[in-house]
TORRO-835612 format. One line per 8 residues: their letters; for each residue y, x, z of N, C-alpha, C. Coordinates in Angstrom, 1 decimal. Layout:
REM residues N
A> Y/X/Z/Y/X/Z/Y/X/Z ~ ... $
REM end
This chain:
REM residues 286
XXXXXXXX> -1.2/0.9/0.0/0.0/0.0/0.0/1.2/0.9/0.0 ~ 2.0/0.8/-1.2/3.4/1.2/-1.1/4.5/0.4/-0.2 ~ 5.6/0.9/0.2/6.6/0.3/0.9/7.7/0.9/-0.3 ~ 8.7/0.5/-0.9/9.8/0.7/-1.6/11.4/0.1/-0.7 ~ 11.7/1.0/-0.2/13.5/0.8/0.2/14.5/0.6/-0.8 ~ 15.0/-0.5/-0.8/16.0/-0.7/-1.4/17.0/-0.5/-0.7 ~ 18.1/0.8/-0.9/19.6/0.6/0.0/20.7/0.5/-1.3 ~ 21.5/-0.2/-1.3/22.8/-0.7/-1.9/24.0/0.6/-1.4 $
XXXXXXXX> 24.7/1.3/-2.2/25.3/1.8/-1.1/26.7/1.9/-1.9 ~ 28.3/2.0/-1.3/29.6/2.1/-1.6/30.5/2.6/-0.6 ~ 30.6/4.0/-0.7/31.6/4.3/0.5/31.1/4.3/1.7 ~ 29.9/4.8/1.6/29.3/5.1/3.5/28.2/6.0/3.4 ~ 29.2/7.8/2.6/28.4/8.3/2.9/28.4/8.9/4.2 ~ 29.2/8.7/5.6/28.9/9.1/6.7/27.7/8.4/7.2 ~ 27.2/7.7/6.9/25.8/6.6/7.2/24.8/6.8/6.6 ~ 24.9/7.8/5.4/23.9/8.0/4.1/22.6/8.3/5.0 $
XXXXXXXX> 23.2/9.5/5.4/21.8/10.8/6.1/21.0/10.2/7.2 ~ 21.2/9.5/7.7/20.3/8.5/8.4/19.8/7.8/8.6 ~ 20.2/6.8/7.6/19.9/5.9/6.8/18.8/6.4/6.4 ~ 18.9/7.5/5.1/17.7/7.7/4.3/16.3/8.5/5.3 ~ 17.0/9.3/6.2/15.8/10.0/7.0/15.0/8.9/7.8 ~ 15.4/8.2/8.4/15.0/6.7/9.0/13.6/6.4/8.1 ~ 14.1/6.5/6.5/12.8/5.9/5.7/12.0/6.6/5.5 ~ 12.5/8.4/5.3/11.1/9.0/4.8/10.2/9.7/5.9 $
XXXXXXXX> 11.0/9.1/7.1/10.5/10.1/8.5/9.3/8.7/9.0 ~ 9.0/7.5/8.1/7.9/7.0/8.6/6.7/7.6/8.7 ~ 6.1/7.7/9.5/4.6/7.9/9.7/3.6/6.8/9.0 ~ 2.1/7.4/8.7/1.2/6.3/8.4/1.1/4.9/7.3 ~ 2.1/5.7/6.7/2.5/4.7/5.2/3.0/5.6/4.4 ~ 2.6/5.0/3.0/3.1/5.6/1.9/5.1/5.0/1.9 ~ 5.6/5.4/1.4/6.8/4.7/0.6/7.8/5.5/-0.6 ~ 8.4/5.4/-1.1/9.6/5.5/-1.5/11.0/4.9/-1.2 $
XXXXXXXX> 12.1/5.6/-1.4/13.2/5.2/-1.1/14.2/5.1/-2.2 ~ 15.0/4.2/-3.1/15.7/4.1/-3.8/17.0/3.8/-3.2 ~ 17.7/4.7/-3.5/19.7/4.4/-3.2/19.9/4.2/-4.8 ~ 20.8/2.6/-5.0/21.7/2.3/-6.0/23.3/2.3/-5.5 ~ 24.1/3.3/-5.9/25.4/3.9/-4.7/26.2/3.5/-6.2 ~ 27.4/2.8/-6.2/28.3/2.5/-7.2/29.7/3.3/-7.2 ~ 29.4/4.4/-7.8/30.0/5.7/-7.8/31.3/5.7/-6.7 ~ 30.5/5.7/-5.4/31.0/6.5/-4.6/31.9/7.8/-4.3 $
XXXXXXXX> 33.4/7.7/-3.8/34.2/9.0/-4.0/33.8/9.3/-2.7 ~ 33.7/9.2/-1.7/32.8/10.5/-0.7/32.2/11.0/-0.4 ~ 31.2/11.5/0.4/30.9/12.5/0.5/29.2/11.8/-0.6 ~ 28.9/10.4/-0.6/27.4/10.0/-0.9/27.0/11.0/-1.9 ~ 27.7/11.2/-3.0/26.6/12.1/-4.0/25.9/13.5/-3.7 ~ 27.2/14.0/-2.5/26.5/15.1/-1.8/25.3/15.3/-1.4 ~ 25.3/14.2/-0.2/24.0/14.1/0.4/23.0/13.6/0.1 ~ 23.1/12.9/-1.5/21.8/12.2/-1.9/21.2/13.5/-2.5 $
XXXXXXXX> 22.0/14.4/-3.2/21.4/15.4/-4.3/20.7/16.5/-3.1 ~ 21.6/16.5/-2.0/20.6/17.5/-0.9/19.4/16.9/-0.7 ~ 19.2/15.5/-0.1/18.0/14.9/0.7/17.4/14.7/-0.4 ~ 17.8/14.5/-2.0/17.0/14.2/-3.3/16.1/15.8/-3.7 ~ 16.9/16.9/-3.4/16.0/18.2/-3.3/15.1/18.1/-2.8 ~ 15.1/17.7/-1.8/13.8/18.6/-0.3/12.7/17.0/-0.6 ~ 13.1/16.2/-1.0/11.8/15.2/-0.9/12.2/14.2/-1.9 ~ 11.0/14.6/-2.8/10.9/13.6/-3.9/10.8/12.2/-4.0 $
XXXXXXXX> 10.3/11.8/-2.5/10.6/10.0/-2.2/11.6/9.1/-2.5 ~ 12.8/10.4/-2.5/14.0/9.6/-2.6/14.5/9.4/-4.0 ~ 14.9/8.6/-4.6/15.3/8.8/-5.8/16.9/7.6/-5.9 ~ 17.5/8.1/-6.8/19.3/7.8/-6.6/19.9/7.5/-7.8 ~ 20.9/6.4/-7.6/21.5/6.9/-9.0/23.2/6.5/-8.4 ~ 24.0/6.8/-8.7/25.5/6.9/-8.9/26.5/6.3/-9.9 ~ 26.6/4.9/-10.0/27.4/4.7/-11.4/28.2/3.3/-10.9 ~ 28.7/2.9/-11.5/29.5/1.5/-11.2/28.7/0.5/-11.2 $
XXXXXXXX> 28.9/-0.6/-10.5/27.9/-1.8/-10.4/29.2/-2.7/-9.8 ~ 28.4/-4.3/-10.0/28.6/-5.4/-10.1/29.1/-5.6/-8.3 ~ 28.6/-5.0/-7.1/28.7/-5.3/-6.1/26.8/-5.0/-5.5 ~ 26.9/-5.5/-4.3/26.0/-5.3/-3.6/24.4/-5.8/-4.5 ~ 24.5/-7.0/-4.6/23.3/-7.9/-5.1/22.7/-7.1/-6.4 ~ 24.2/-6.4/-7.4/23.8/-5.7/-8.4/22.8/-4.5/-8.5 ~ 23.0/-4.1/-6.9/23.0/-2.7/-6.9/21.5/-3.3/-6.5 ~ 21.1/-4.1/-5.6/19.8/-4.4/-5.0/18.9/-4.8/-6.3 $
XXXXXXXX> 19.3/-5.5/-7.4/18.7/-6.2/-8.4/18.4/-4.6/-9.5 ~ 19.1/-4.0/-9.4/18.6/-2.7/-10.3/17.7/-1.6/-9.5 ~ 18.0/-1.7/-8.1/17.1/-0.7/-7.7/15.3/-1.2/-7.7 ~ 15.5/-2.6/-7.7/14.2/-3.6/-7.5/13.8/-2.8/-8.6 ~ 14.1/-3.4/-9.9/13.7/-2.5/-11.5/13.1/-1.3/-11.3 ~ 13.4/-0.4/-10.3/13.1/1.4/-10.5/11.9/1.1/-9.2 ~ 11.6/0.1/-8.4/10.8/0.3/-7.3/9.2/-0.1/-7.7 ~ 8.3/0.8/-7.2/7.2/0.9/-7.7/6.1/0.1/-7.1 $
XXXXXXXX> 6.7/-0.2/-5.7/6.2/-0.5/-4.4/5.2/-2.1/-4.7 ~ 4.4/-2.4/-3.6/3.6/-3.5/-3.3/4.5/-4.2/-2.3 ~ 5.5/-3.7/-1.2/6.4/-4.7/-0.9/7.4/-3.6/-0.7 ~ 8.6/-4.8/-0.8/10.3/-4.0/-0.9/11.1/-4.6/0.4 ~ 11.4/-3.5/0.9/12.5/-3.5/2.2/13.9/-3.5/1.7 ~ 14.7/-4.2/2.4/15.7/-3.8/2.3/16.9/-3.5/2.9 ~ 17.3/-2.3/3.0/17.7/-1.4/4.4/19.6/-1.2/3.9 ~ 20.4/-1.6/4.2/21.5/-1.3/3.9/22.0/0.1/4.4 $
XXXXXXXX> 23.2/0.9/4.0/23.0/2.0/4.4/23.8/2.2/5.6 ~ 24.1/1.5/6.0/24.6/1.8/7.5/23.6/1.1/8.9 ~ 22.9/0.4/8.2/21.3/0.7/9.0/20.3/1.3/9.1 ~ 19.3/1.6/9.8/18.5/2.9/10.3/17.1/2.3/10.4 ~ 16.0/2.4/10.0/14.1/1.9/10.6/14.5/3.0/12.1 ~ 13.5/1.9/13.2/12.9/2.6/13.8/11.6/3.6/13.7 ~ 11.3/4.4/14.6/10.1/5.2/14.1/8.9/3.8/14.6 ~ 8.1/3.9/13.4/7.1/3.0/13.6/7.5/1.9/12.9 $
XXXXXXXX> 8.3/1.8/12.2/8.9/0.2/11.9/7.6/0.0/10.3 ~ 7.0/0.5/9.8/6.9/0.4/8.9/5.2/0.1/8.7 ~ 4.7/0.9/10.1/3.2/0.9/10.2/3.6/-0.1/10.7 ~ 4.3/-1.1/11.7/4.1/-2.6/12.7/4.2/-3.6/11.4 ~ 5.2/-3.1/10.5/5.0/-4.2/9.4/3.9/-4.4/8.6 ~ 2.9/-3.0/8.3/1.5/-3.0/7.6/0.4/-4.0/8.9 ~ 0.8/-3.7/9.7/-0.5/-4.0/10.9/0.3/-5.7/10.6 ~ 0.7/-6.4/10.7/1.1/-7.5/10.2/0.4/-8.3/9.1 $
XXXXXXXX> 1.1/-7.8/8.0/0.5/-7.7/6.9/-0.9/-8.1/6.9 ~ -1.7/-7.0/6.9/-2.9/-7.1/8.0/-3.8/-8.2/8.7 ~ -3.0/-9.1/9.4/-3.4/-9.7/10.3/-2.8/-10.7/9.7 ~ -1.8/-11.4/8.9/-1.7/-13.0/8.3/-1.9/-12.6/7.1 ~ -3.0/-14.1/6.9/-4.1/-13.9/5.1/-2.7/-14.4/4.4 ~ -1.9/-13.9/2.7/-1.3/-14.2/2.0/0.1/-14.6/2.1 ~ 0.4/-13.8/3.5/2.2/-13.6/3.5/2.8/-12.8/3.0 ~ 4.0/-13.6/2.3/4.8/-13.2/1.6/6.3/-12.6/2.1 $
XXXXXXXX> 6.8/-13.2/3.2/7.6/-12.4/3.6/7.1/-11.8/5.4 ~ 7.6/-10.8/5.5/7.4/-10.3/7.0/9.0/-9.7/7.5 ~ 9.3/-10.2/8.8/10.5/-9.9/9.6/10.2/-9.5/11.2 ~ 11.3/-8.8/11.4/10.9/-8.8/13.2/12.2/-8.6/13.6 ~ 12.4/-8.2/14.8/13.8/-8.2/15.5/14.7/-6.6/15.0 ~ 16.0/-6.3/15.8/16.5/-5.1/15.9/17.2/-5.1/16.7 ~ 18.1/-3.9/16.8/19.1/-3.6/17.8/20.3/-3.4/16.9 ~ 21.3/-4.1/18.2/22.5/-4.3/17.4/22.9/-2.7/18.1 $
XXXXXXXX> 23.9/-2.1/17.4/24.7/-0.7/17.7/26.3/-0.7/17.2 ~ 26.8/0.3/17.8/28.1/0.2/17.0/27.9/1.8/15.9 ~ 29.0/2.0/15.5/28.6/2.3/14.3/28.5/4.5/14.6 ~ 28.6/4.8/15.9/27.7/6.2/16.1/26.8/5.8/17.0 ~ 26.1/4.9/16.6/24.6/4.9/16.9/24.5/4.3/18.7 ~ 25.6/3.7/19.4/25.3/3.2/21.1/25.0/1.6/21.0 ~ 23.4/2.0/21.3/23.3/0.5/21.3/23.7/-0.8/22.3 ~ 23.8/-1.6/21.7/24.8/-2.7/22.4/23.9/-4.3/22.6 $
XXXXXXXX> 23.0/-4.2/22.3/21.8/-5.4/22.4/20.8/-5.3/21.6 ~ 19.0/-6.0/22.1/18.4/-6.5/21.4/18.8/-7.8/20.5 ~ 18.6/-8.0/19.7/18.2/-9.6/19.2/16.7/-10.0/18.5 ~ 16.3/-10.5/19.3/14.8/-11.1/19.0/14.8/-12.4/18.3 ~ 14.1/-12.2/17.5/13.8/-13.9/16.6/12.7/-14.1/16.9 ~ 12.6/-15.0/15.7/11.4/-16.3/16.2/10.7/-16.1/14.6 ~ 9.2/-16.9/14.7/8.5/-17.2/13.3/9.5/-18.4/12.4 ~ 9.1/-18.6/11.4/9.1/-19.6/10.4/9.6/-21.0/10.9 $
XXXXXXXX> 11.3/-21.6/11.0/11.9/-22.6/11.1/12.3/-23.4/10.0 ~ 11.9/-24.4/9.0/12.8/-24.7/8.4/14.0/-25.4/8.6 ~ 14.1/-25.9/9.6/15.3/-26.5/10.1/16.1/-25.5/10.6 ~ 15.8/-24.5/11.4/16.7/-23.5/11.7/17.1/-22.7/10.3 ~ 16.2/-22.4/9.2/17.1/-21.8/8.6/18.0/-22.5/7.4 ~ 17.9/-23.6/7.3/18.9/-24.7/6.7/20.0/-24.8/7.1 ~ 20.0/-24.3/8.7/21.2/-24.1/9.4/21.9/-23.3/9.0 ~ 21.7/-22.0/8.7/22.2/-20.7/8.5/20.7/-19.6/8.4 $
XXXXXXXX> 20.8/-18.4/8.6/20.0/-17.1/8.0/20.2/-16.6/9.5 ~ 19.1/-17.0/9.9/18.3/-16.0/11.0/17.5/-15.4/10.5 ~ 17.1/-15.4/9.7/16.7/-13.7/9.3/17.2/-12.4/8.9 ~ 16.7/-11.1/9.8/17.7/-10.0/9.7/17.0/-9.3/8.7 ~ 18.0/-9.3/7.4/17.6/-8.1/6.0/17.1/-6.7/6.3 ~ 17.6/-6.2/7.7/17.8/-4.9/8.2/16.1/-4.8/8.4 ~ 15.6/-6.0/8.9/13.8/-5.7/9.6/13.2/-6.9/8.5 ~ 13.5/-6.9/7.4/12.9/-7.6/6.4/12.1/-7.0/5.4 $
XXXXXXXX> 10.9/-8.0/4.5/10.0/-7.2/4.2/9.5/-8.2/2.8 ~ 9.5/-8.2/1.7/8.8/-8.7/0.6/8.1/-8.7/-0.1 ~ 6.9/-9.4/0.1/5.6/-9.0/-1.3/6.3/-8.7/-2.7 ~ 6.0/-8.1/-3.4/7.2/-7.4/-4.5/6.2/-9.1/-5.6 ~ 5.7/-9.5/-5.3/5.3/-10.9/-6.6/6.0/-11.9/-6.1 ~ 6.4/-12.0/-4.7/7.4/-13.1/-4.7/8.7/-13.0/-5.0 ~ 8.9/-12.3/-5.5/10.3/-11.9/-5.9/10.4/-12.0/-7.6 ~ 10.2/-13.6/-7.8/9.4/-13.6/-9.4/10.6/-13.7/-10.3 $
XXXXXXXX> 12.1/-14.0/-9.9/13.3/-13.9/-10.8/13.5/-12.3/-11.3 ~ 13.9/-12.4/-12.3/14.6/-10.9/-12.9/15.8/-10.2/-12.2 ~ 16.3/-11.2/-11.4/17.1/-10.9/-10.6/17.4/-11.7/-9.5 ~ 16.6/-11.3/-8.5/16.4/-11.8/-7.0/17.2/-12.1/-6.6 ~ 18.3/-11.0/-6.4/20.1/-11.2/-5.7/20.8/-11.7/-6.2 ~ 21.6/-12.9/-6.4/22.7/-13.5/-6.7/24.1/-12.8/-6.7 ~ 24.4/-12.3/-7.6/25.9/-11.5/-7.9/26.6/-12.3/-7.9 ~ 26.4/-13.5/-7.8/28.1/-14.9/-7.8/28.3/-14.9/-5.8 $
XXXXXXXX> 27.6/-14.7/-5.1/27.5/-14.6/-3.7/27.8/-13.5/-2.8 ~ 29.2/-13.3/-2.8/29.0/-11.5/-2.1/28.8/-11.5/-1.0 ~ 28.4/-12.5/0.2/28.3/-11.9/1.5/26.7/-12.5/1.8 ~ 26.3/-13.8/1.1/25.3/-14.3/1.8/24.1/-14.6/0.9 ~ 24.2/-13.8/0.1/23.2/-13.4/-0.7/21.5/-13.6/-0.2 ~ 21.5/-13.1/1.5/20.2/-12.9/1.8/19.8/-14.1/2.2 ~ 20.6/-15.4/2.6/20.3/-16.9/2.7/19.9/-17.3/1.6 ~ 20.5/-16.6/0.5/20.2/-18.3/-0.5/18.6/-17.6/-0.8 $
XXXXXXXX> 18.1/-15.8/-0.7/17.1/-15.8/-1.5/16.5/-16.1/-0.3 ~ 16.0/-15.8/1.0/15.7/-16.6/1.7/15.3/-18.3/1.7 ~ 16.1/-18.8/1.7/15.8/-20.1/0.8/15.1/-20.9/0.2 ~ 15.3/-19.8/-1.3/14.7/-19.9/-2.2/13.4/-19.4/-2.4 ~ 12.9/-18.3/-1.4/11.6/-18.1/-1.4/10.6/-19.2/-0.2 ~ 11.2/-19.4/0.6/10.4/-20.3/1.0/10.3/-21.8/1.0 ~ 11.6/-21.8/-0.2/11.0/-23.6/-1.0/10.6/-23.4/-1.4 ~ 9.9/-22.1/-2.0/8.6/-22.0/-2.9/7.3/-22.2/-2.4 $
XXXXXXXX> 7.3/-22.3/-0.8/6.2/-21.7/-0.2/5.6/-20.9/0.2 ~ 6.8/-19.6/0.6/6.0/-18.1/0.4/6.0/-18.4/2.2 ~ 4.6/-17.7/2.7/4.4/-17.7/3.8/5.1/-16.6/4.7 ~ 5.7/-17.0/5.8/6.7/-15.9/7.1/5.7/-15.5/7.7 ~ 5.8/-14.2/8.1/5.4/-13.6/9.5/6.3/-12.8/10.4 ~ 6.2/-13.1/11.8/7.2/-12.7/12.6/6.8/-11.0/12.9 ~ 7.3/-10.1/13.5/7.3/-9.0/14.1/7.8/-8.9/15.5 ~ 6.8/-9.3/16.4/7.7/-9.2/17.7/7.9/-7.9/18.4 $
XXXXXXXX> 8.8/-7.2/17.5/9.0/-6.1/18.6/10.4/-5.1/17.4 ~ 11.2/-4.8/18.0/12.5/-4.0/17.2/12.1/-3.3/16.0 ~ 12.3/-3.7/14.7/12.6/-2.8/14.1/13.3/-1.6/13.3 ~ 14.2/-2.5/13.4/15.4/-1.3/12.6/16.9/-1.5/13.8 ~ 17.8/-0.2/13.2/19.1/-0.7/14.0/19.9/-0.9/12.6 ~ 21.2/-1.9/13.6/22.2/-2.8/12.5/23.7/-2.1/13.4 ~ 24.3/-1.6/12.8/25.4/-0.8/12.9/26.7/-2.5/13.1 ~ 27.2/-2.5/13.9/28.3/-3.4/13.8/30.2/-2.7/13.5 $
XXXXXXXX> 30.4/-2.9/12.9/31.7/-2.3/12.7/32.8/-2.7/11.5 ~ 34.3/-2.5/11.5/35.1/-3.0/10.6/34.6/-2.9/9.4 ~ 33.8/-1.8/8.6/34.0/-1.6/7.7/33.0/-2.2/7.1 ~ 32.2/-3.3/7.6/30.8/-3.1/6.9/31.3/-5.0/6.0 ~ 30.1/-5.4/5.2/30.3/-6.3/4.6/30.8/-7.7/4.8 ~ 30.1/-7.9/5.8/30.3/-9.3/6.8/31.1/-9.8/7.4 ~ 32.5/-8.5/7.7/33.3/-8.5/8.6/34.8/-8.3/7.6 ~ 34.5/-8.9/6.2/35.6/-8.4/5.3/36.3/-9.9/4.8 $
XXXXXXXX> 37.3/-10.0/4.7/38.3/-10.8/4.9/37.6/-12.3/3.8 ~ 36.7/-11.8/2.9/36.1/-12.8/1.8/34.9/-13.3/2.1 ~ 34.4/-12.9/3.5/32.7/-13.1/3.9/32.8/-14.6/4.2 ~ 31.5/-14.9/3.6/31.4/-15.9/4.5/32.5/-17.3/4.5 ~ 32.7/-17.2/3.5/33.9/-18.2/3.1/32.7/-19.5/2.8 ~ 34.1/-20.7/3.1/33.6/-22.7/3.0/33.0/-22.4/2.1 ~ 34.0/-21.9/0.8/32.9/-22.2/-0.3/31.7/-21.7/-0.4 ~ 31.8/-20.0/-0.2/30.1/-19.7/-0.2/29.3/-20.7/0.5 $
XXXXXXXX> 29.4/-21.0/1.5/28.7/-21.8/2.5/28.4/-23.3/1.2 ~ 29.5/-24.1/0.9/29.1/-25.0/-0.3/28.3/-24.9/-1.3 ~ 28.5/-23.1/-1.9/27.8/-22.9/-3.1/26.1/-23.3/-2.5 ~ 25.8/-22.6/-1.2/24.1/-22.3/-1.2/23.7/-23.7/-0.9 ~ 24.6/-24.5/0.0/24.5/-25.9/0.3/23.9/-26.7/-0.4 ~ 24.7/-26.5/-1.9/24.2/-27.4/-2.8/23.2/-27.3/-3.5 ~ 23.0/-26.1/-3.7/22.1/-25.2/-4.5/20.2/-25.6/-3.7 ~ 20.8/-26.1/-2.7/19.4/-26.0/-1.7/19.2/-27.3/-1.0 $
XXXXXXXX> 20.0/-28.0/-1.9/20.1/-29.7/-1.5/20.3/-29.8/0.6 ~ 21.3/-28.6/0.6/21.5/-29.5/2.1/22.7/-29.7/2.2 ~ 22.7/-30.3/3.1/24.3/-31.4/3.0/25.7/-30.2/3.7 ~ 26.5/-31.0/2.8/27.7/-29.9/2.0/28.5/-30.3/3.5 ~ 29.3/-31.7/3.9/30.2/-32.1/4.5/29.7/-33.9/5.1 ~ 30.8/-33.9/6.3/30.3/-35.0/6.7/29.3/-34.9/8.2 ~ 28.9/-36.4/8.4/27.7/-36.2/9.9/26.7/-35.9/9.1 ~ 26.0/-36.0/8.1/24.8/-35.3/7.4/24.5/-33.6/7.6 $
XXXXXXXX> 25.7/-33.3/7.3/25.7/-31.7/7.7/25.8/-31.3/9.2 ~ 26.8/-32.3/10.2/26.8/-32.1/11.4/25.0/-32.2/12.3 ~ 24.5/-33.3/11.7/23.3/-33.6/12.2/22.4/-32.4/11.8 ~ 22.3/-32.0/10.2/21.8/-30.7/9.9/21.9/-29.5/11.2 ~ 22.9/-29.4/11.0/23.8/-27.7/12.1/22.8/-28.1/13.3 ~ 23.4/-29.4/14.0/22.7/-29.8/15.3/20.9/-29.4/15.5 ~ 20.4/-29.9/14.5/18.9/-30.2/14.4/18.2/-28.8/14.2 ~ 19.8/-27.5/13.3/18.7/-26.2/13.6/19.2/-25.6/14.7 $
XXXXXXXX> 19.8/-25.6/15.1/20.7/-25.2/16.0/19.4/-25.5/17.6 ~ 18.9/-26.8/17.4/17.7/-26.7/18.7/16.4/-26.0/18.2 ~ 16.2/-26.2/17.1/14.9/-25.9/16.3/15.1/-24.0/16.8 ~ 16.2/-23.5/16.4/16.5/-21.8/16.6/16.1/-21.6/18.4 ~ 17.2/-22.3/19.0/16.9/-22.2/20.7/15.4/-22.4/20.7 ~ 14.6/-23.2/20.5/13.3/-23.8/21.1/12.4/-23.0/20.6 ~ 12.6/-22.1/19.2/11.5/-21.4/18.7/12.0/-20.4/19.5 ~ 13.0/-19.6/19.8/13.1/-18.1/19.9/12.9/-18.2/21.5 $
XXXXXXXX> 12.7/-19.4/22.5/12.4/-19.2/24.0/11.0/-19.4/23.8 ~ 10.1/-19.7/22.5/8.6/-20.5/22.8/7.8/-19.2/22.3 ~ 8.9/-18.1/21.9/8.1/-17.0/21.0/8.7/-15.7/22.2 ~ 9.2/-16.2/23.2/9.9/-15.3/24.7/10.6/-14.3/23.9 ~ 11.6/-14.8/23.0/12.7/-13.7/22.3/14.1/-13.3/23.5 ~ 14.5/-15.0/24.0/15.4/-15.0/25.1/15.0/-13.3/26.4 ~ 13.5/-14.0/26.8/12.8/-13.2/27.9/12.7/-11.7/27.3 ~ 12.4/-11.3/25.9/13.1/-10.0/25.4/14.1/-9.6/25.2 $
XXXXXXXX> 15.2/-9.9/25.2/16.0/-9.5/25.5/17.0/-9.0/26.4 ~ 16.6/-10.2/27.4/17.2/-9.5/29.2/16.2/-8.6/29.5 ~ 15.1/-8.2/28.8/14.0/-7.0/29.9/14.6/-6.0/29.4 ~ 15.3/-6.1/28.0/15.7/-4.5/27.8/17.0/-4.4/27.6 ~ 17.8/-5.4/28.5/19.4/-5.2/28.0/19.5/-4.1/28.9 ~ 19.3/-4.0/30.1/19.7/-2.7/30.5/19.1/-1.5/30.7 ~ 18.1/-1.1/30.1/17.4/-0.3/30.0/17.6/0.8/28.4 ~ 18.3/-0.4/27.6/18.4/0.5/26.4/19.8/0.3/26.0 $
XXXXXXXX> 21.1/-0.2/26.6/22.0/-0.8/26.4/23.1/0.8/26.7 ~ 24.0/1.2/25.8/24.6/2.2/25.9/23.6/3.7/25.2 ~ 22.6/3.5/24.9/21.7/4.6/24.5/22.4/5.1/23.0 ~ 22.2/6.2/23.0/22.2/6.5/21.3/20.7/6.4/20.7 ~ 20.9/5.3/19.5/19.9/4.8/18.9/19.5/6.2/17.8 ~ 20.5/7.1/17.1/20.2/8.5/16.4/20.4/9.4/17.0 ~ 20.2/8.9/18.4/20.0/11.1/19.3/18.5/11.2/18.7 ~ 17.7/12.4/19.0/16.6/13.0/18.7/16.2/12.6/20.0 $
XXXXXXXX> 17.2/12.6/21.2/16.2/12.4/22.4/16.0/10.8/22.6 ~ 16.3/10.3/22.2/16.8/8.6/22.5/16.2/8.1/21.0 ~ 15.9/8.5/20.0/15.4/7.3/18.7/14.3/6.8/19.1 ~ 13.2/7.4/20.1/12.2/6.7/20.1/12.3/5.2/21.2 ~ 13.4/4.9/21.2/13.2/3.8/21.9/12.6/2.7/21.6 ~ 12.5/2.7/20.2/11.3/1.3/19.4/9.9/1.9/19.6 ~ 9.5/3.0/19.8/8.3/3.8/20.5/8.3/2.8/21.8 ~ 8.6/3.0/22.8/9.2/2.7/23.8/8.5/1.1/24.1 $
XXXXXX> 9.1/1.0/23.5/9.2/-0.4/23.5/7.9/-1.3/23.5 ~ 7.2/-1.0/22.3/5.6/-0.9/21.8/4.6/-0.4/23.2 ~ 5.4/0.2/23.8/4.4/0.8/24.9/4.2/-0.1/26.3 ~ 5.8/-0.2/26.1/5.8/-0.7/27.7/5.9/-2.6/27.3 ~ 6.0/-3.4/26.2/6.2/-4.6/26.0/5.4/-5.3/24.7 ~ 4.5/-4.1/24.3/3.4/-4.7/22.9/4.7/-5.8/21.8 $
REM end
């Protein structure tokens, strides 16, 4: 079984080198790593042509693109993989994140997507919370996208469009395919235990003055037959909104998270002495 990384990347080559080490420093899996970087003026071409010397896993390219979805929809093209992650480059795999997703795999006959939790950090690496999810809601995710892209995982056959990512969508891209894979049927599997860290900070996508806008929110609404405006939508929000609470306390996501708010809270998630905390974790909480 191959694993294929897709990272999108524009202007964060301070995030590059960790990013990429994160993926090839997995143990006990094959993978590759594809960066689609839309000719970045800092430091990224530097450090892809260093980390692109020393290990052939990595493979890069450098040119203008459409935006994020572009860059994810062309690296898919170059990935060789049996399933595709997709790791933005200001997030990081934990060590292990990659064998907990094969042992998964593994253990549910014919799933198509696999997710698990992460740790939120700021952006030199001090982490600032778990967040734990839950399995397969459809009413929670009609609500919105509780699923984190950062610990996300896809059979490369369910991804049967020519182009997965939606380039009319620039922030919420991972809801509609989301969505759209599991109105198909494709079967979830949960990961209960951290996989990757998610970097929080000004500069990143989510937090840009165009995210997340009514209308995005309208475009996927419609597109996915749920209700746009009105008590239809209010009753929607309401209905995932308990469905989210009731799976993530029945799956003890709540009860993971206070065991390790203070225990990992302030750590550096990229010291050499402190990354194994998703190690950690596995040991002392399965």
């Amino acid at each position: 079984m191959l694993f294929s990384i897709l990272t999108p990347s524009y202007g964060y080559g301070r995030f590059m080198e960790a990013c990429v080490r994160s993926v090839l420093d997995q143990e006990g899996v094959e993978v590759e790593h594809i960066v689609m970087d839309g000719a970045s003026r800092d430091e990224t071409v530097d450090v892809l042509q260093r980390l692109g010397e020393s290990d052939k896993r990595l493979r890069w390219a450098s040119q203008p693109d459409e935006g994020q979805s572009d860059a994810l929809n062309q690296a898919l093209r170059e990935a060789r993989g049996d399933w595709i992650g997709w790791l933005n480059v200001d997030e990081v795999y934990l060590p292990g994140a990659l064998s907990a997703v094969r042992k998964r795999i593994d253990e549910v006959a014919d799933v198509g997507l696999v997710h698990g939790d992460f740790y939120e950090m700021t952006a030199d690496g001090q982490v600032t919370r778990l967040v734990a999810e839950h399995g397969w809601s459809r009413l929670a995710l009609r609500r919105g996208c509780y699923i984190p892209t950062c610990a996300t995982f896809f059979r490369r056959d369910t991804l049967v469009e020519a182009e997965p990512w939606n380039s009319a969508l620039p922030s919420m891209m991972d809801w509609d395919l989301f969505l759209r894979l599991t109105g198909r049927g494709v079967k979830v599997a949960h990961v209960r235990q951290p996989l990757a860290g998610f970097r929080v900070h000004p500069g990143q996508v989510t937090a840009s003055s165009g995210a997340q806008s009514a209308e995005e929110f309208a475009t996927i609404r419609r597109s996915h037959g749920i209700p746009v405006s009105g008590a239809t939508l209010t009753a929607t929000l309401i209905a995932g909104r308990l469905a989210h609470v009731a799976r993530k306390a029945a799956n003890g996501g709540y009860l993971r998270e206070r065991r390790v708010a203070g225990r990992v809270a302030g750590r550096n998630l990229l010291s050499p002495d402190t990354h194994a905390v998703g190690v950690e974790w596995r040991v002392q909480h399965g």
